[in-house]
N, C-alpha and C positions, 0 to 999 in steps of 0.2 A: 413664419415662425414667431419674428415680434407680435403681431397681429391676435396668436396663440395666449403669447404671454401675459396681452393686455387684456386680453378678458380674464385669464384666470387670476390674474391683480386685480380686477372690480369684485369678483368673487372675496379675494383673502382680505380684502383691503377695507375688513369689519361693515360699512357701512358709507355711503355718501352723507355728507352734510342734511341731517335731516330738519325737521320741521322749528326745531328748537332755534337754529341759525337761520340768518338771513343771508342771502348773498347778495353783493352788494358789486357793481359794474361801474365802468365810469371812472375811476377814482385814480386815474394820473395816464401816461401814456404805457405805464407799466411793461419797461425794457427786460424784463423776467419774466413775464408772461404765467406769473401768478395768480389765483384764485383768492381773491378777500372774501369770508364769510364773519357774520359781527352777533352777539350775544349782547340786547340791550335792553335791561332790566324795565317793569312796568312802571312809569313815576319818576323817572332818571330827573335827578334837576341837571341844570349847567351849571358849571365849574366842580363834576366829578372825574375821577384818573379813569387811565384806559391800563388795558394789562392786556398786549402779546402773548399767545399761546400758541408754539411750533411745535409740528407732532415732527413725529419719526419717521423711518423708510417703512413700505407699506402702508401707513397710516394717512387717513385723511382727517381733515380737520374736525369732522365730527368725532371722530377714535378720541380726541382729546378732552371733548366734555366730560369722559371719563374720571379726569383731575377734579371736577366737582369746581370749577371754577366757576357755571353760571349761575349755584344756586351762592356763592361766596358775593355775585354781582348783585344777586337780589336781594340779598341781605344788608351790604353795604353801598350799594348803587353803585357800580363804574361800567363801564362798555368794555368788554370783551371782544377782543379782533381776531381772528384765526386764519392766518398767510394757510393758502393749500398749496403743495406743491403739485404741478401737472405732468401725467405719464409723456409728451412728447420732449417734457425738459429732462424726466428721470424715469422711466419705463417704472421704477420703482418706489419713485413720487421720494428719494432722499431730495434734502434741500442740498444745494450743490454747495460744502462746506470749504473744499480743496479744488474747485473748480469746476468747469462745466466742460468735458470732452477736450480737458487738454489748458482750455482757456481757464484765464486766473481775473474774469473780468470781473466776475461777481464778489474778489476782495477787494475791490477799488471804491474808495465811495463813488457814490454817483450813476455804480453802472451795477446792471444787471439784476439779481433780485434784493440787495440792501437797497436799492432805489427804492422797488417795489415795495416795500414793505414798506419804508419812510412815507410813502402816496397813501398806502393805505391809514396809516399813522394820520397822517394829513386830514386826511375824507374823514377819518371819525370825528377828529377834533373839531373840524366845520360844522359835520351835520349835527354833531348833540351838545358841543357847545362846553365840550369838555376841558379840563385843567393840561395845558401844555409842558407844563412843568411837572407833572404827575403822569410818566408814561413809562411803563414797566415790561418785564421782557422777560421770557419763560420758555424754555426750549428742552423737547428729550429726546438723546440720541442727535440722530444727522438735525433734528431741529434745536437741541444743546448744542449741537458740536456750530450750528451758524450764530447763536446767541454771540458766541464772541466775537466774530466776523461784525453783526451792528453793531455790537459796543466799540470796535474797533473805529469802523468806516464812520460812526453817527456818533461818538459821546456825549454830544451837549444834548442829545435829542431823549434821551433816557436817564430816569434818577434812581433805576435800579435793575438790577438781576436776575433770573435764578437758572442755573447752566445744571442740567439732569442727564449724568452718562454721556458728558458731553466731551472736546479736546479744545487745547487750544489756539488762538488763531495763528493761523498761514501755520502749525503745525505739522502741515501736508500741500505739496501743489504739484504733485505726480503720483503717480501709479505705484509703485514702489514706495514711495513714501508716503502714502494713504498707509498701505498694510503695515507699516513700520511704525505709524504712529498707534495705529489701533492696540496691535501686538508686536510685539514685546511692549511698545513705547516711545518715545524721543523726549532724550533727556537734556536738556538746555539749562546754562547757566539761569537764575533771575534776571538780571542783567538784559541777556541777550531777547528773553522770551518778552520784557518790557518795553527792549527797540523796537520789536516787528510791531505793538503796539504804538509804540510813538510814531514809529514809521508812517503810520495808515494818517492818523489825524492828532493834532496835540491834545490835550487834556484840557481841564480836568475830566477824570474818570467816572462813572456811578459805582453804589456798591455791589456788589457781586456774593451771591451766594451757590455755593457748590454741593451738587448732591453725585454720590456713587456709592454702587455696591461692592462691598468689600469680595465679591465672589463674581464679579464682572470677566469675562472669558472672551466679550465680543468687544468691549470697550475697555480696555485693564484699566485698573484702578490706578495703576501710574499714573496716566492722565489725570486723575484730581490732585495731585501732589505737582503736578506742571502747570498745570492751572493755578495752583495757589499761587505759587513762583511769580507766575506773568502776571496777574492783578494787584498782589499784594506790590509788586515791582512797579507796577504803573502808578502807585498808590502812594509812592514812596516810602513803604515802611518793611521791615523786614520779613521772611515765611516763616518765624518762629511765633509759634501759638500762644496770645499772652493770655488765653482760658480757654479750660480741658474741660468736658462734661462729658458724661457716660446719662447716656438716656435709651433706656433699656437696649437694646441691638443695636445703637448707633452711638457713634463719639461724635461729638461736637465741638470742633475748635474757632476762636476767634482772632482774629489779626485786626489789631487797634492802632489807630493814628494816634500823634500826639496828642489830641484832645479830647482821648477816650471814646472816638466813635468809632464804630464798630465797620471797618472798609472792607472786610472781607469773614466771611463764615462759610465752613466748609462740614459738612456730613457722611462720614463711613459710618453705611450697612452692613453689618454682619450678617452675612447666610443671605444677602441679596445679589442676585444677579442683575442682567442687566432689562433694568424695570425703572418705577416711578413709585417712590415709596410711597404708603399708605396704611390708614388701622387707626384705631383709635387713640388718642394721642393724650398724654398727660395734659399739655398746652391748652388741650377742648375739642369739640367734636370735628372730625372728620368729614368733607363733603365728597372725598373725593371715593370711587368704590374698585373693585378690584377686577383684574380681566389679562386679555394680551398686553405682557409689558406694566401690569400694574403687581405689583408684592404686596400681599398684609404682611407689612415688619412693625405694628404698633406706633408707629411716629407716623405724619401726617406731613409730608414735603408742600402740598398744596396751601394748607394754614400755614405751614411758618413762612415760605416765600411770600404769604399775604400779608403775615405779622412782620415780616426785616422789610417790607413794603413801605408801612405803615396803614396801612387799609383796615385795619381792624381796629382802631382807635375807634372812630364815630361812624354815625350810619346817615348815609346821605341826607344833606339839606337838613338835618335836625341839629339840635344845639349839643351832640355829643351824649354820653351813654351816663348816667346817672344819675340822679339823681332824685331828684324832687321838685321838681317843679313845673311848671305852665299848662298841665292837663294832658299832658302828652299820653299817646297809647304806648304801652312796652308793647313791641314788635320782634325783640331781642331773643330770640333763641338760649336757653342755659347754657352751660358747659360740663359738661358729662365724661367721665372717662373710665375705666373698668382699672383697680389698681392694683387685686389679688383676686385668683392669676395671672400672671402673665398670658399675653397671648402665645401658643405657643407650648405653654407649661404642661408636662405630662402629672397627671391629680389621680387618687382614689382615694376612696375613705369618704368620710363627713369635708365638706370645703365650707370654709366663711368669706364670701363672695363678697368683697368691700369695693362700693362704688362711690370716687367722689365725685362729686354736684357741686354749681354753683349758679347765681344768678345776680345779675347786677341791680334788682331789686327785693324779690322775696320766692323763694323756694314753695315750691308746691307738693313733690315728694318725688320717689323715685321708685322702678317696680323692675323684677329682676323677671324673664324668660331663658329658658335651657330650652333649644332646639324647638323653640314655639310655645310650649310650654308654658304656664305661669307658674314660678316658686316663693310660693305664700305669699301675704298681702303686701300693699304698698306700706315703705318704709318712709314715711316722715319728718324721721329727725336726724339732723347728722350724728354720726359718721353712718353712712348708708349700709347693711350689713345683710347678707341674706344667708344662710344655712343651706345647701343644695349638698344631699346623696349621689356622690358621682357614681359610687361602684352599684348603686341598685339602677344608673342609668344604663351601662353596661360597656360594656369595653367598645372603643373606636372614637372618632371624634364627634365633638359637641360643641355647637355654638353657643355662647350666652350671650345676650342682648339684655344692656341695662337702657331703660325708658327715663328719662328727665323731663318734669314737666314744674313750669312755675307757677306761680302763685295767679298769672292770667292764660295760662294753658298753652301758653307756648313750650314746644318739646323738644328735644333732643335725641341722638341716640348713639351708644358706641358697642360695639363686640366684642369679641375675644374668641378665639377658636383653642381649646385646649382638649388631649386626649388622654381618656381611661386606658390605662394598658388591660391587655388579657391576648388571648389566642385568638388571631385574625383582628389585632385591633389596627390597625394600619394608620396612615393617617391622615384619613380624614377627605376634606374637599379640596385640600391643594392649593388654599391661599395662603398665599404668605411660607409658601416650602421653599423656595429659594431655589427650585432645577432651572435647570437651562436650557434652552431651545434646544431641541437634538442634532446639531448641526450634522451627520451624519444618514438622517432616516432616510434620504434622497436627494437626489439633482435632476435638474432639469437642463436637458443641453441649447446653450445658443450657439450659434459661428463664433467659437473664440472664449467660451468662456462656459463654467459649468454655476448653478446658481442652485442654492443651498433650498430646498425644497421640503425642508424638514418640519418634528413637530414644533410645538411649544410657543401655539396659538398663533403670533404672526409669520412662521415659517422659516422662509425664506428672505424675510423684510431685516435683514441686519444691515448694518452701519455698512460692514465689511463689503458685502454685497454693493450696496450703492454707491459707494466709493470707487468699483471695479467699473460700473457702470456707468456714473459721472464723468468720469477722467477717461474713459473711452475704452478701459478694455474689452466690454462690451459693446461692439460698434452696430449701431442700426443700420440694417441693411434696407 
């Protein structure tokens, strides 16, 4: 019966690490019995950062190049490392967040898969020669929900965060109390949520940033309001938010230390479920593209965890992004973003399609497509503005892609999916709609446990799921 389930997990389980990763052997005695695969850019000098990228249950390491992280590597040079978790640890490959069949070894430093992931941490910095003190850490889902578990077990080994539909840590170390943190929730003083932090290892902390969808059903959104709690708490400063921003579908609050830096930031999606947001982003373009577990909500979670990184400041081994001088080639990508309409936005009539651009030398112009399409010539000069006929395109959804290109041909690009109403206009291709796995469409039975088989791309790959599976309700026979 298990033997059933693990083929049809190679089936759902998008893809194996393909040709883009390298996998990578060797690299500690590895008491987790994890899979390392690494993303390392052509040209890497020594002394650039690494950035951890933990997928989800179901997902393998490859699912996660989806984030657009390795084209973010080649831009800015760092090594990408991507922990796989393996079907004999989790029939459904969750990283074991609340334990592993009972055991609670893998929250202890030292043991179990924070080990492993620390070896792997290790191997990259050996072999390419990378900054130690620039190693960052990125997880969604059961690979969010372990993000706090390293920050916990390792803090001096990380200088930053980004926790995606994640909980937080020892929030769970039983079976019943997996389901209780998931749904409804577990609600903890600050206080107390900052001991089980202190508890694992002293401080000081890294900074943490928090992404969730305000429409989350398999991970409730409680959890990123507990999360704030435990971080800001280890952080020493209080959960009340010293700056509010509204950016378009999503609030962004920050929690500031006395010296004005910024120790915590956290993001509610509206109309997102539980995903990785993505779309093109006011901030700049988007690498990251849309799929199982990915939302177009117009913000861009993969650039701005790069940006509260610091990784977008300069570009590897050169002397930093502007200016003028020493002969240097611009290699620099613009920055592009769609501003009217909204992604999202229901339009008829005549539309004025306003795209801003930018370039950290000299603009080259920018050129608007509806659904592949070209609408009239390339625009020039700022403010970028195009004229497109929605209601003679016809009712239903329409992609527009605006094209960015500078003054030495380097391009850009961001989208927008918005729809013509009429009769049968529906909507559309389905990214960025916010549904949710169908957790009803099926099960599939093992001894002891029934497991959610349903649609809405990875299935039956939920937190919830693996968390039954972990902690042993589902027992291998």
């Amino acid at each position: 019966m298990l033997r059933t389930l693990v083929v049809l997990l190679a089936l759902l389980a998008s893809r194996s690490a393909d040709a883009a990763l390298t996998a990578v052997t060797g690299f500690g005695s590895n008491p987790g019995a994890l899979s390392m695969y690494e993303y390392v850019p052509a040209g890497l000098p020594a002394g650039r950062p690494v950035v951890v990228v933990m997928h989800g249950c179901t997902q393998t390491a490859a699912a996660m190049e989806a984030a657009g992280w390795n084209a973010l590597a080649d831009q800015y040079k760092f090594t990408v490392v991507y922990p796989e978790q393996n079907t004999a640890n989790n029939p459904v490959r969750c990283f074991n967040w609340a334990g592993e069949y009972g055991d609670t070894a893998n929250l202890v430093r030292g043991q179990g898969e924070n080990l492993s992931i620390i070896q792997m941490v290790d191997k990259a910095i050996a072999s390419h020669g990378a900054d130690s003190s620039r190693v960052y850490l990125v997880g969604f889902s059961a690979g969010g929900a372990f993000v706090p578990v390293m920050l916990s077990t390792y803090p001096e080994r990380f200088a930053g965060a980004a926790i995606m539909s994640g909980v937080p840590y020892r929030c769970a170390t039983s079976v019943n109390g997996a389901y209780s943190c998931q749904s409804p929730g577990v609600t903890k003083t600050a206080a107390a949520w900052g001991d089980l932090v202190r508890g694992s290892h002293a401080g000081p902390y890294p900074r943490v940033q928090i992404w969730h969808g305000a429409s989350d059903s398999i991970v409730v959104p409680a959890n990123a309001a507990e999360l704030i709690k435990q971080w800001t708490n280890a952080h020493g400063v209080d959960d009340t938010a010293d700056d509010t921003e509204t950016i378009g579908a999503a609030t962004r609050t920050a929690y500031k230390a006395a010296n004005g830096t910024v120790v915590v930031e956290a993001y509610r999606i509206t109309g997102m479920g539980h995903a990785t947001a993505t779309g093109t982003d006011p901030a700049g373009p988007c690498t990251a593209t849309t799929g199982a577990y990915f939302e177009n909500k117009g913000i861009c979670s993969t650039r701005r965890a790069a940006d509260f990184f610091g990784l977008l400041g300069t570009v590897g081994g050169g002397s930093g992004g502007g200016g003028g001088g020493g002969g240097g080639t611009d290699t620099i990508n613009p920055s592009v973003a769609i501003q009217t309409p909204a992604n999202g936005d229901t339009v008829s009539g005549t539309v004025t399609v306003v795209v801003a651009a930018s370039d950290e030398t000299a603009m080259g112009g920018v050129t608007l497509q509806v659904d592949g399409v070209a609408v009239g010539a390339a625009d020039t000069e700022a403010p970028y503005q195009f004229s497109w006929d929605a209601s003679a395109a016809g009712a239903g959804a329409h992609q527009l892609l605006a094209i960015a290109r500078d003054a030495t041909g380097n391009s850009a690009t961001a989208t927008a999916m918005v729809t013509v109403p009429g009769a049968g206009g529906g909507s559309g291709s389905g990214s960025g709609s916010g549904s949710e796995p169908d957790d009803e469409a099926g099960t599939q039975e093992l001894p002891g446990c029934a497991l959610d088989a349903g649609g809405g791309g990875a299935g039956f790959g939920t937190l919830a799921l693996g968390v039954a599976i972990l902690l042993g309700l589902c027992r291998r026979r």
